[in-house]
Each structure stands twice: as C-alpha cells, then as structure tokens.
Backbone as CSV, one residue per row, in Angstrom:
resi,resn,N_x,N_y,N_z,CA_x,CA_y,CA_z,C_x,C_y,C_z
1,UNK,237.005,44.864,166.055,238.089,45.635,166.684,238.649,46.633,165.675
2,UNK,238.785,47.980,165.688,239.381,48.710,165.016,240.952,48.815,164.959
3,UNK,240.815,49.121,163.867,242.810,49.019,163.439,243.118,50.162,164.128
4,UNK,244.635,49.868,165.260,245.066,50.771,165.436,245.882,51.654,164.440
5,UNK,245.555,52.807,164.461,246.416,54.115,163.434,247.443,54.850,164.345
6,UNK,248.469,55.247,164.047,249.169,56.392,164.658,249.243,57.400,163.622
7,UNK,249.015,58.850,164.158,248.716,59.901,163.336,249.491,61.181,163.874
8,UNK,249.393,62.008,162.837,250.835,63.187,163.274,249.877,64.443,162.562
9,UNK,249.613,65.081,163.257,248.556,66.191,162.842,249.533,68.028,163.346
10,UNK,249.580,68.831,163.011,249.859,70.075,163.028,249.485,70.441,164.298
11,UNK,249.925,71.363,165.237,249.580,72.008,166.604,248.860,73.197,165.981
12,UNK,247.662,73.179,166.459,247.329,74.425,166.228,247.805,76.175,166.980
13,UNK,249.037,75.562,168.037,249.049,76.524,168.816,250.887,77.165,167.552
14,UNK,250.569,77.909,166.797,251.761,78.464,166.044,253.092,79.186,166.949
15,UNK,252.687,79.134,168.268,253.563,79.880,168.978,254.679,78.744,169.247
16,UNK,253.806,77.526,169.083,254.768,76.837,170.236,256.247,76.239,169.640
17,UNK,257.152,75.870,170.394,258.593,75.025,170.244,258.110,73.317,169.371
18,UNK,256.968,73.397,169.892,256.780,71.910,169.336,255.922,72.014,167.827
19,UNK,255.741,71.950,166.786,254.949,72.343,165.794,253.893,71.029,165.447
20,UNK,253.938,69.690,166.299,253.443,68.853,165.905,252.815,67.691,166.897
21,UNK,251.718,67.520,166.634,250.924,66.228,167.961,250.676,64.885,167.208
22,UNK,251.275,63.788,168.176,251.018,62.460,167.786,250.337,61.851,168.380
23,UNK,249.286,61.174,168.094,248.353,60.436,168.627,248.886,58.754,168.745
24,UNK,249.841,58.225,169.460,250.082,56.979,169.938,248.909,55.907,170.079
25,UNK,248.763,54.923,169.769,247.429,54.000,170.303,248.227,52.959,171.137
26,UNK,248.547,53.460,172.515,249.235,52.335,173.434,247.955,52.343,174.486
27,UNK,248.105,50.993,175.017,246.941,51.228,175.792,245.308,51.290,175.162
28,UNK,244.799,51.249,176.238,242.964,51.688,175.911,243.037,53.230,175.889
29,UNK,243.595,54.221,176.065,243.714,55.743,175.836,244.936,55.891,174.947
30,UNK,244.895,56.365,173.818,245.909,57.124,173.308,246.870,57.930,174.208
31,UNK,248.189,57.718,173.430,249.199,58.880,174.635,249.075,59.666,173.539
32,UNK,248.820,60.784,174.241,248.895,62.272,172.748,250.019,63.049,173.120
33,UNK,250.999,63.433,172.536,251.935,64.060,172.434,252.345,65.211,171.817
34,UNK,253.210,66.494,171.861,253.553,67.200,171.223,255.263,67.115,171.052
35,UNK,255.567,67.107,169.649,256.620,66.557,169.371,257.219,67.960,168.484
36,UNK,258.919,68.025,168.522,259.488,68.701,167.717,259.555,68.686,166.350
37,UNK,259.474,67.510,166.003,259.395,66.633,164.566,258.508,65.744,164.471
38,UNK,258.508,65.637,163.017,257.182,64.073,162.845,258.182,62.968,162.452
39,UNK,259.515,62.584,162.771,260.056,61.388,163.110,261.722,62.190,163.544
40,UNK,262.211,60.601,164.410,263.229,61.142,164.870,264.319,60.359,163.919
41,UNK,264.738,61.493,162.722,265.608,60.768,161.874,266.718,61.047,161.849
42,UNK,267.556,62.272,162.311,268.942,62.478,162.718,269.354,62.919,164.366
43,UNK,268.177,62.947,165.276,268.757,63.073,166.531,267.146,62.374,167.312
44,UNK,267.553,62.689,168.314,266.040,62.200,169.149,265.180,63.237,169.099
45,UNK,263.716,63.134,169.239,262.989,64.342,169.080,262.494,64.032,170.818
46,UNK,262.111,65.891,170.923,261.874,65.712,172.724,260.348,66.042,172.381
47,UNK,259.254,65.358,173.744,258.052,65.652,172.985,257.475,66.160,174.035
48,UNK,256.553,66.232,174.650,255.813,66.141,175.761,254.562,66.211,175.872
49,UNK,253.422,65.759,177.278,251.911,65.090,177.009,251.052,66.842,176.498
50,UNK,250.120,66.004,175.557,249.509,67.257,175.202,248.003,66.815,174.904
51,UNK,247.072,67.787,174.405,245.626,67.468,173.951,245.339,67.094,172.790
52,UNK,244.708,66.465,172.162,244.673,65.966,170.480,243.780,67.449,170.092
53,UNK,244.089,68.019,169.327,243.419,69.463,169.034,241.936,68.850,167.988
54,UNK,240.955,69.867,168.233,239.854,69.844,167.646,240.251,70.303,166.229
55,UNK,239.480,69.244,165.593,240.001,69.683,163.948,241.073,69.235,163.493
56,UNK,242.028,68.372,163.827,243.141,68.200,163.451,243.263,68.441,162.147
57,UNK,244.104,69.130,161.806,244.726,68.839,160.930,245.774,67.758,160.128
58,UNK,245.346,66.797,159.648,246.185,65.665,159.873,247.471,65.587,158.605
59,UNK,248.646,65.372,159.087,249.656,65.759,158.368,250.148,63.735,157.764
60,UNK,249.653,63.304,158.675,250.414,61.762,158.406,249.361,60.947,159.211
61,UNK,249.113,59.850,158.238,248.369,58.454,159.002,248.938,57.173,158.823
62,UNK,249.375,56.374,159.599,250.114,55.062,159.370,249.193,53.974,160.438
63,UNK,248.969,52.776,159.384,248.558,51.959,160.611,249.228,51.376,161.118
64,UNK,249.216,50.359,163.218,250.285,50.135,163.151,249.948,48.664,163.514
65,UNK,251.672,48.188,163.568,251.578,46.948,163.551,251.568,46.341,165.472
66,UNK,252.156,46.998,165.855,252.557,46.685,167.344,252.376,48.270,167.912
67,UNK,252.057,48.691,169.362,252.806,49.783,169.991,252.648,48.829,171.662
68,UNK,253.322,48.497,171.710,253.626,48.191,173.423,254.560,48.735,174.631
69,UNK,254.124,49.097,175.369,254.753,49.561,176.665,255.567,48.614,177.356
70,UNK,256.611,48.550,177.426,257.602,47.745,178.372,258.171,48.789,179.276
71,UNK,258.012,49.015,180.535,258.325,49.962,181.519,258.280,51.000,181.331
72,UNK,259.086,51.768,180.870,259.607,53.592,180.546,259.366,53.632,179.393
73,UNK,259.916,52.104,178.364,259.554,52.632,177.039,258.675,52.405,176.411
74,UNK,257.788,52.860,175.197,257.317,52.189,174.324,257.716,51.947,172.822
75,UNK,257.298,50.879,172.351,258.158,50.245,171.197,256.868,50.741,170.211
76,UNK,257.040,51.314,169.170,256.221,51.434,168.189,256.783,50.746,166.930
77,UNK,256.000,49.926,166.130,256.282,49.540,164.998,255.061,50.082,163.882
78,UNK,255.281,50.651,162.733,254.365,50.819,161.814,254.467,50.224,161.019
79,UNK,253.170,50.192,159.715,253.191,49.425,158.939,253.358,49.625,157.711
80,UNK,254.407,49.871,157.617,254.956,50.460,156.024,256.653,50.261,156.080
81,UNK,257.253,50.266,155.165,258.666,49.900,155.096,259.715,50.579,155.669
82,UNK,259.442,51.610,155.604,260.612,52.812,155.732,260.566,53.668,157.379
83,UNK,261.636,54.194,158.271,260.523,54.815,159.153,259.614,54.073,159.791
84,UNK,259.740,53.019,159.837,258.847,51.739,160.750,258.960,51.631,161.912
85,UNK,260.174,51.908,162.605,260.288,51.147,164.023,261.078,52.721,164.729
86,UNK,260.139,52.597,166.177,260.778,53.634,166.930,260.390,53.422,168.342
87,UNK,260.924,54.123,169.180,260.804,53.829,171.030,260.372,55.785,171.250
88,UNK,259.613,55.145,172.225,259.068,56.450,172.920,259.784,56.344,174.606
89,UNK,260.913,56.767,174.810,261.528,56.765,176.629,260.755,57.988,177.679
90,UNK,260.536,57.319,178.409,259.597,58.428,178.945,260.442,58.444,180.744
91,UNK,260.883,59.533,180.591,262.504,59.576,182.100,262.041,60.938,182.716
92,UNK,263.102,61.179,183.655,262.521,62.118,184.539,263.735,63.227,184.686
93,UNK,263.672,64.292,184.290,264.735,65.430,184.030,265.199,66.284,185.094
94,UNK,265.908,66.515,185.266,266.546,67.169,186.804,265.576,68.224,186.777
95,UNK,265.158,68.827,188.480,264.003,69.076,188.811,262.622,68.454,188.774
96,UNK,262.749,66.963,188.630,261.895,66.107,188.764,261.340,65.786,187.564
97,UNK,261.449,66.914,186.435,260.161,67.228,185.615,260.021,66.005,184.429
98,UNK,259.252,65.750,183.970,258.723,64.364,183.205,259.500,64.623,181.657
99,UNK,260.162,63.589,181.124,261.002,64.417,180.024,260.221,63.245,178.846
100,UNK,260.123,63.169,177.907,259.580,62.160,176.501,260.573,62.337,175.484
101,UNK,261.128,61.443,175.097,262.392,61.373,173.884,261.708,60.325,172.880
102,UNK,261.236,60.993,171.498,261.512,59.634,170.737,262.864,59.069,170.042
103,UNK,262.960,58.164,170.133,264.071,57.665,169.076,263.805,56.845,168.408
104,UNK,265.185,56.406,167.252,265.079,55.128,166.190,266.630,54.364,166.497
105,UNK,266.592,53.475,166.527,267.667,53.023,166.157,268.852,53.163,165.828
106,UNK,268.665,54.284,164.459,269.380,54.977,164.095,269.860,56.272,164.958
107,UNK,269.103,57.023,165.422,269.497,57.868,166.388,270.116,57.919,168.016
108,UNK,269.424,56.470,168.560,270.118,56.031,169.386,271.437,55.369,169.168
109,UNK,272.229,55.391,168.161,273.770,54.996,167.898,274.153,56.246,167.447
110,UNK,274.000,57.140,167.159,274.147,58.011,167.116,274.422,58.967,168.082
111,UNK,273.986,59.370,169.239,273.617,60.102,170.326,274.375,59.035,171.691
112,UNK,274.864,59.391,172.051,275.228,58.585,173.135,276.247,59.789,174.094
113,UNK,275.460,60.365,174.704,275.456,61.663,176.367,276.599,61.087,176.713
114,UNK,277.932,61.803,177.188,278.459,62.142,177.772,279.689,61.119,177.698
115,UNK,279.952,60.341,176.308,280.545,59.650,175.812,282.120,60.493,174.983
116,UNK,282.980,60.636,175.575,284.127,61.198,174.335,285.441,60.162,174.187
117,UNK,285.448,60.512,172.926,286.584,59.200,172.651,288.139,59.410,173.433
118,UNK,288.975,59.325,173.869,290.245,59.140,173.875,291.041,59.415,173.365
119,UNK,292.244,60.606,173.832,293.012,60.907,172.572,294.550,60.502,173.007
120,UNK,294.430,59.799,173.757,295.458,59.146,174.459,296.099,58.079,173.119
121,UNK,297.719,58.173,173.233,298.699,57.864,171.901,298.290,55.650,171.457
122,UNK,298.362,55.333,170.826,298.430,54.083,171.199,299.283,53.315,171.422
123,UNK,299.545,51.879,171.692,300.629,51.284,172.660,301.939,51.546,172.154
124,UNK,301.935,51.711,170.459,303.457,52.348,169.621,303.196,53.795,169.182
125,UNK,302.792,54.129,170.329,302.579,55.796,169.540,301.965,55.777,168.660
126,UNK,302.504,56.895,167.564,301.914,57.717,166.582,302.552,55.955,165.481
127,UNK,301.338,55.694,164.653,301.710,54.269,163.959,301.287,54.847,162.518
128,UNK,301.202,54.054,161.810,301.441,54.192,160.557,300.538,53.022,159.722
129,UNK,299.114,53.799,159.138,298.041,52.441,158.824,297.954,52.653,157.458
130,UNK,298.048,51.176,157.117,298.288,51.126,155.536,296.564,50.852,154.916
131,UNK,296.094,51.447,154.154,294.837,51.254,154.526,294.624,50.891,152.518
132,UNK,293.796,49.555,152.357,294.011,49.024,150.919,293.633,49.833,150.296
133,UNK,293.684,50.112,148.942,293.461,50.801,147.651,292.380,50.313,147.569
134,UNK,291.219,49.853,147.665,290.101,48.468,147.137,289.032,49.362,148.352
135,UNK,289.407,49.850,149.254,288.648,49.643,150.351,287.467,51.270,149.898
136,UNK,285.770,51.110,150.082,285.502,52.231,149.843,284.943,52.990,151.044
137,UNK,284.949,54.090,150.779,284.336,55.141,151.822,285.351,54.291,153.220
138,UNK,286.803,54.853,153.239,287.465,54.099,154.240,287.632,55.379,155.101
139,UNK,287.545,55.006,156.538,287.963,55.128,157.567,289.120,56.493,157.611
140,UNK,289.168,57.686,157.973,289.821,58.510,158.234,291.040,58.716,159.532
141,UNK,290.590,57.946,160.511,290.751,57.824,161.894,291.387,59.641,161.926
142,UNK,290.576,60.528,161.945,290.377,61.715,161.888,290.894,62.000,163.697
143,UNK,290.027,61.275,164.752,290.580,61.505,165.771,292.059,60.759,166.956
144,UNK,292.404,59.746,165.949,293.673,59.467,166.326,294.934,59.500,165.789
145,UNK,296.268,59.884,166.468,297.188,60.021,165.652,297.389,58.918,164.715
146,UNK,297.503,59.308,163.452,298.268,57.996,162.891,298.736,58.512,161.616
147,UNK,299.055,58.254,160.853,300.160,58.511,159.155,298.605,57.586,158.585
148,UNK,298.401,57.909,157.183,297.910,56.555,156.181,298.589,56.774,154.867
149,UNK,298.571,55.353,154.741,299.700,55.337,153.405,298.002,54.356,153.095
150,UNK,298.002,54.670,151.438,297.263,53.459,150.637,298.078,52.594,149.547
151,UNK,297.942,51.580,149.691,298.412,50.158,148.309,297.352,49.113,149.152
152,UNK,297.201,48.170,147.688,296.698,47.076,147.695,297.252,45.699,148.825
153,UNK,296.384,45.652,149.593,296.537,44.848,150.548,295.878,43.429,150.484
154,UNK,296.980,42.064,150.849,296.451,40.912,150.402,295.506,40.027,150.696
155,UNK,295.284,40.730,152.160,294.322,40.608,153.512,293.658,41.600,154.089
156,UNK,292.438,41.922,154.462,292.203,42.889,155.557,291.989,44.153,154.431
157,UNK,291.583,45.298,155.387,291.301,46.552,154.441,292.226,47.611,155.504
158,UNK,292.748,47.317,156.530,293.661,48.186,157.091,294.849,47.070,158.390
159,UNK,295.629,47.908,158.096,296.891,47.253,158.423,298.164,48.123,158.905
160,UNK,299.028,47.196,159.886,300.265,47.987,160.408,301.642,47.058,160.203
161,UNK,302.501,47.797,160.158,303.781,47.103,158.991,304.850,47.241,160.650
162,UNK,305.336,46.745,161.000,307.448,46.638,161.630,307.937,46.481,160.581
163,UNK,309.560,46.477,160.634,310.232,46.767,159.874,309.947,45.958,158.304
164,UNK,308.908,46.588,157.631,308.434,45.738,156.442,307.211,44.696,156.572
165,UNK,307.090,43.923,157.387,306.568,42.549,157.624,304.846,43.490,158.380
166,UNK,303.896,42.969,157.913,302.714,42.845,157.848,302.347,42.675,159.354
167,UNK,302.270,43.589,160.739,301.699,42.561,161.741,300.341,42.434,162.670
168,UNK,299.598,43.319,161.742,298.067,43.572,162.636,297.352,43.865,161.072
169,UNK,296.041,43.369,161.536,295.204,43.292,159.913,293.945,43.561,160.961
170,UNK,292.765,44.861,159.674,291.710,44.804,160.260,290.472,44.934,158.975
171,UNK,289.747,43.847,159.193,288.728,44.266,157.925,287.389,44.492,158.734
172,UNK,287.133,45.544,158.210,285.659,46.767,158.535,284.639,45.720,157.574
173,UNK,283.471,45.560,158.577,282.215,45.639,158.284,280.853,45.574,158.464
174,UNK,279.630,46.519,157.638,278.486,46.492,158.031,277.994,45.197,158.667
175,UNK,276.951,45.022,159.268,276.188,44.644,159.696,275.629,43.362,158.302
176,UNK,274.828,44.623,157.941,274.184,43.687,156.396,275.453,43.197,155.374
177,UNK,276.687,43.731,155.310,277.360,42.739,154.585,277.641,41.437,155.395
178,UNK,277.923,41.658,157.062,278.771,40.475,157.794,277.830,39.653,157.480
179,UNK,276.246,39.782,157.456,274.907,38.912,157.568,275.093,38.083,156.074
180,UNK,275.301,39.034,155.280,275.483,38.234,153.756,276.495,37.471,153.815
181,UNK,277.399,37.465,154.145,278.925,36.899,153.889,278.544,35.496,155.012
182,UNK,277.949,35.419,156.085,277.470,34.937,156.922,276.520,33.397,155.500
183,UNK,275.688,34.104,155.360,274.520,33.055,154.589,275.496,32.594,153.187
184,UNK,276.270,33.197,152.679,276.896,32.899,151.642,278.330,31.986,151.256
185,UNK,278.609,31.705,152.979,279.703,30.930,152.981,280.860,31.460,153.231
186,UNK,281.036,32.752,152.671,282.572,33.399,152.638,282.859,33.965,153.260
187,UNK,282.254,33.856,154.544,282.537,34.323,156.019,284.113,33.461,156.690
188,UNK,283.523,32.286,156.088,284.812,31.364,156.570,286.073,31.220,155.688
189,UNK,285.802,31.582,154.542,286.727,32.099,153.627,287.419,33.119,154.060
190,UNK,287.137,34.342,154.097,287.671,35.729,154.627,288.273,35.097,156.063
191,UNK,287.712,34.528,157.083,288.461,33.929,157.947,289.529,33.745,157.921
192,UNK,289.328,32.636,157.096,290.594,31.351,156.852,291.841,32.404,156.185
193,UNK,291.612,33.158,155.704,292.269,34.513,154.861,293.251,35.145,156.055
194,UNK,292.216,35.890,157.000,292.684,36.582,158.047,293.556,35.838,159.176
195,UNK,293.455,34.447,159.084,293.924,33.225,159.871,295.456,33.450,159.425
196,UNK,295.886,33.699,158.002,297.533,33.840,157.951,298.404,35.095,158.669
197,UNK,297.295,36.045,159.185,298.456,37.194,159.309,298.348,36.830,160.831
198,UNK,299.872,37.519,161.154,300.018,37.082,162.630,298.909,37.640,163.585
199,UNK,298.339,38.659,163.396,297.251,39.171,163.935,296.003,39.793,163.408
200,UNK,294.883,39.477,163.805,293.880,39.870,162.574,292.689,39.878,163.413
201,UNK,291.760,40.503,162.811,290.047,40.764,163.555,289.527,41.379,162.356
202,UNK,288.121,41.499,162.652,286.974,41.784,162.007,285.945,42.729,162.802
203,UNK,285.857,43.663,162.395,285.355,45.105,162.920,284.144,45.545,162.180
204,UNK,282.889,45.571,163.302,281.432,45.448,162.889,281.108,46.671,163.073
205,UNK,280.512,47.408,162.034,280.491,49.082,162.660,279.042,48.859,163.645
206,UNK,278.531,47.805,163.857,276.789,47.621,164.023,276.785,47.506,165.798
207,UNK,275.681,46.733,166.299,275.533,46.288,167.349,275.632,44.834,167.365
208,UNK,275.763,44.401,168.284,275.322,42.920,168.271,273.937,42.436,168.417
209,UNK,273.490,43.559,169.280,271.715,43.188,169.266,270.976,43.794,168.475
210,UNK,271.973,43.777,167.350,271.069,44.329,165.807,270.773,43.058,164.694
211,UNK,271.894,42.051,165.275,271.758,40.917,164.913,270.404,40.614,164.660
212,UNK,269.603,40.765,165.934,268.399,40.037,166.102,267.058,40.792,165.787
213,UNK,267.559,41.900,164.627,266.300,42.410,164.172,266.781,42.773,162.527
214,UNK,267.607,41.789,161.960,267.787,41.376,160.682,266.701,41.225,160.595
215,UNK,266.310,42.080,159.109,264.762,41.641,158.480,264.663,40.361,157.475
216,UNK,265.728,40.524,156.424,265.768,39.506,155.677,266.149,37.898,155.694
217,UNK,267.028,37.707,156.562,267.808,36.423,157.013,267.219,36.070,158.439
218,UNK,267.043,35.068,158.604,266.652,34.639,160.123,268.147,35.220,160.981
219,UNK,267.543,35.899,161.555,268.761,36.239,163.111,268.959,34.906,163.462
220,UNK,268.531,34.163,164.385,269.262,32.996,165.524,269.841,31.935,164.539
221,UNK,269.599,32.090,162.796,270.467,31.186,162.003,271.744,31.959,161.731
222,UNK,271.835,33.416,161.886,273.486,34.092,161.798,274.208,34.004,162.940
223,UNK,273.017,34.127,164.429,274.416,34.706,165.315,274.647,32.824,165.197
224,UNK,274.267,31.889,165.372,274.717,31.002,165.207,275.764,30.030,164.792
225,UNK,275.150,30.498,163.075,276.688,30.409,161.915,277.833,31.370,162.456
226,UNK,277.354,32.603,163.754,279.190,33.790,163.865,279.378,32.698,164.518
227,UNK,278.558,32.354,165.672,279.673,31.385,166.763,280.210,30.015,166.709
228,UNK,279.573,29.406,165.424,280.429,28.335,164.774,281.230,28.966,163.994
229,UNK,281.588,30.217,163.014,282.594,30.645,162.936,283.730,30.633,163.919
230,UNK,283.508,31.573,164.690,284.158,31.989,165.596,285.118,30.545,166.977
231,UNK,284.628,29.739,166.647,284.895,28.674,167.372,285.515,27.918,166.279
232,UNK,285.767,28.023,164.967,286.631,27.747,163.861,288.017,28.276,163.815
233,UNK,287.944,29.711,164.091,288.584,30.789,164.145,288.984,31.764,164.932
234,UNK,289.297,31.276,166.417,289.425,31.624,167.495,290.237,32.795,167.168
235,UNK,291.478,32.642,166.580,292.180,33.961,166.678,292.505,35.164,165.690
236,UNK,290.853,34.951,165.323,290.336,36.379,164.706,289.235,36.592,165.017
237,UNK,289.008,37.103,166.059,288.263,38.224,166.912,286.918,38.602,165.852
238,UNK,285.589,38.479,165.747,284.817,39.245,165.057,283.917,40.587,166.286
239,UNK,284.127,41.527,166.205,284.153,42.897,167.015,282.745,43.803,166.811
240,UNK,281.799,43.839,167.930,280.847,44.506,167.418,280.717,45.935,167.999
241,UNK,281.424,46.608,167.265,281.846,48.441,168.079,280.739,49.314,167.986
242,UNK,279.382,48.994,167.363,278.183,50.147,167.465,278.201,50.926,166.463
243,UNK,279.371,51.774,166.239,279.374,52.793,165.703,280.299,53.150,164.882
244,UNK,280.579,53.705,163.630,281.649,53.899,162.727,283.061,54.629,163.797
245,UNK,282.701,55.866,164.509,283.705,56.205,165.488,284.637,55.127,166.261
246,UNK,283.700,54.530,166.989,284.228,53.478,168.080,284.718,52.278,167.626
247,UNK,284.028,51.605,166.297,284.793,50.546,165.533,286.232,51.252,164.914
248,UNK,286.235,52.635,164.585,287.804,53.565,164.244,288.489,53.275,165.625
249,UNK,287.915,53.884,166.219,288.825,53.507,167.764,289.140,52.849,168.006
250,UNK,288.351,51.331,167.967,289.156,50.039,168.266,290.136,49.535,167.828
251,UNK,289.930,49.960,166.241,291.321,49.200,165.335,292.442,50.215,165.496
252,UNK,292.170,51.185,165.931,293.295,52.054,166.301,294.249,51.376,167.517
253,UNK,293.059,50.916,168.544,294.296,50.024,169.817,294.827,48.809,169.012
254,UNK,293.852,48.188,168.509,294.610,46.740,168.258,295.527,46.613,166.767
255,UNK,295.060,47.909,166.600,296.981,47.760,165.294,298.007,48.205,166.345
256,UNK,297.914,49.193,166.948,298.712,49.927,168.198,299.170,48.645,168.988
257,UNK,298.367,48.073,168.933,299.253,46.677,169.840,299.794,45.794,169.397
258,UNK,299.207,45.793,168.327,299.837,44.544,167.213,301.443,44.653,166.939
259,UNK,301.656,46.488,166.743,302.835,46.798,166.259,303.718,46.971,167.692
260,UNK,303.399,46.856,169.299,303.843,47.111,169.813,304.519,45.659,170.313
261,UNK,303.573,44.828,170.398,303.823,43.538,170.229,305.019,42.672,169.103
262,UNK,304.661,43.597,168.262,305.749,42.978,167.316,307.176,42.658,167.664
263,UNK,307.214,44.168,168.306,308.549,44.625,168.937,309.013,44.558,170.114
264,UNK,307.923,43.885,170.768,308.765,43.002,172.200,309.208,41.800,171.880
265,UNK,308.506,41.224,170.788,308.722,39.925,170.674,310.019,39.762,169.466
266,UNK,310.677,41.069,168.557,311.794,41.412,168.113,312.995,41.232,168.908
267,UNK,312.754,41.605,169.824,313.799,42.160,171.277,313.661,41.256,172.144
268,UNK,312.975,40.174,172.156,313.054,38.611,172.437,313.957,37.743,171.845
269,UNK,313.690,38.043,170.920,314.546,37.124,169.670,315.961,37.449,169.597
270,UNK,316.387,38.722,169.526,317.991,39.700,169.499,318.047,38.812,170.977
271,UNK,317.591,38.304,171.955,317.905,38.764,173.219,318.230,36.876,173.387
272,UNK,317.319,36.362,172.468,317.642,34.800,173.039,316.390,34.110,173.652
273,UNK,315.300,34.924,173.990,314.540,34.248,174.419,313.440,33.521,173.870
C-alpha cells in the first residue's frame, strides 16, 4: 500500500486569484484543489476543485497521518509537528455555488461570521478593575467601559472593589497552563485560594473541546480531574470562553455583577434584612 502524501505544488495558471494546488489523498481519488495559500494560518483560506497540473511544480510534500471525510468536512492530519492538523468544509454559497474553506483550529477561533460583542454598560455601569501587578500580557478590556487601576492582588489576576472590600475575583487562563496546573495539583490550591473571596471564577481563554485534543497529557484524565475539581469547588465557576475577546467579555459581566450584587446586599443590611 503506498503512503499517503499531501502535496502543495504552484498553479501554473499566473493569472489566477488562487496561486496554489493541493493534492488531498481522501478517498480512492485525490480531491485536487486550488487554494489561496499553502496553509490556513491567520484566516481561512477559500479554495476551489481544480486539475493537478502537468509538471507540477512541487512547492511542499508531507506525508499524512489520517485524511477522512466526515460529511461536509474533511479532517486532515499530517505528519510532522507543526501545521499538522486542519479541516477542509466544503458548503454551498448563496447562488447555490459550491464554496471550499480550509481551516485550523487556530483560525476557526478566530473567525467567527457575524458575531459582535456588546457594548451594552454592565450591571454597575462603568466599574473599576483592579487588575494585579504580577499578571502578564493582561487583558485591556479595550471594548468595555471600565477604569484599570494595577497593585498586587492576593487572589485572582483581576478584580472589583465596593467601598474598599474585594468583591468579584477573576483569574485568566490558557488552556495548556489550566492542563498543567490540572496534572500538578495546584489546580486545587488556586481553588481553595479563590474559595475565600466572596465571589470568584476561572476564565479559560480556550474551548472546552480543546480539552480533548491535548497532545501531551491524556485528555479524559484532565476533563476528569476539572470535574472532580469542580465538584470540590462549586462556587468557583471554571469558564471556557473560546477566545481572548469573549473570555474579556465575560469577566466584564461577572465583576459587573459581583459589584452590583455587593450593593443590593449593602442596602439589605442598612435596611434590616
């Protein structure tokens, strides 16, 4: 049986929008394609069916490990480290016409049609996030109102204050750190941490069904260890928002509520109840 290869060879046609043909090995026929790019590494590349040209010129050869068709898509995996894994969606574009998108992973969290965030105030308005000194490459929340003040924080890497007193905590993180902190024990540590402030969560910039294509750590031994976490630690929330934007967005409502909360339950207390 011959090894399947996937290969990325030059169009010989110089005129065209597409500058490049991929030879797919799905199936007993190759799908041959003409593609915008030879990978889709900051947006999706659009491709469409084409002829494998005489002579190729061959620009790239990878052998692969998998390419299978599951309905519309196909899953390609190659066999080399980097640039390994990608989907070929094959949909149908207004006026019927046959459309081919590749993507990665990476580009599909990225790209998401007809999605805009909210610029609606949060439950205390315009709030005020104290965001730790410690914390790196932190969070701008560029598209929601808010003030940031930085100092060293004893919990959490962002936070909202009432009059002085500490009452919403949020600590940001990757994917591959939650997975480490996960195998290393100090998942339940940082917990048990976040367990003192009156309100607290944990904000995953990742997916959840990214969980399950951890390369290094067995997946079904993490999501496991989250949900015996999480059943430790009921009332700190671990949050899987997709995306650096939308994990900003979230902790934007739930400090917004934290602090709004604070202050019903202030005006409870003045009140007797």
């Amino acid at each position: 049986m011959m090894e399947a290869v996937f290969r990325i060879a030059r169009n010989p046609d110089t005129e065209s929008t597409l500058p490049y043909v991929l030879w797919v090995p799905v199936g007993p026929e190759p799908l041959v394609l003409k593609a915008k790019d030879t990978w889709p590494r900051t947006a999706k590349v659009y491709c469409h069916r084409g002829e494998w040209p005489d002579d190729a010129e061959i620009v790239e050869e990878v052998s692969v490990r998998t390419c299978t068709r599951r309905g519309v898509a196909i899953d390609l995996v190659l066999d080399r480290y980097r640039e390994n894994r990608s989907q070929f969606v094959i949909t149908t574009l207004n006026g019927g016409r046959e459309g081919i998108f590749w993507q990665s992973a990476k580009t599909t969290r990225k790209t998401r049609p007809g999605m805009r965030l909210p610029t609606r105030r949060s439950a205390a308005g315009v709030i005020e996030i104290v965001v730790d000194t410690r914390e790196r490459y932190a969070w701008k929340f560029e598209r929601q109102q808010v003030a940031l003040t930085k100092r060293a924080l004893t919990v959490g890497d962002y936070a909202v204050e009432v009059d002085g007193e500490i009452v919403g905590v949020v600590e940001r993180k990757k994917l591959t750190e939650l997975a480490s902190n996960v195998v290393d024990g100090s998942l339940l540590v940082r917990l048990g941490e976040l367990a003192t402030a009156r309100r607290a969560a944990i904000v995953v910039e990742d997916r959840w069904a990214d969980v399950f294509r951890l390369k290094y750590v067995a997946p079904s031994m993490v999501a496991e260890m989250l949900a015996a976490a999480q059943v430790r630690y009921p009332n700190v929330p671990i949050v899987f928002c997709e995306t650096r934007p939308l994990a900003q967005e979230w902790a934007y409502r739930f400090l917004g509520a934290a602090a709004a909360f604070a202050d019903e339950e202030a005006i409870d207390v003045e009140r007797g109840f």
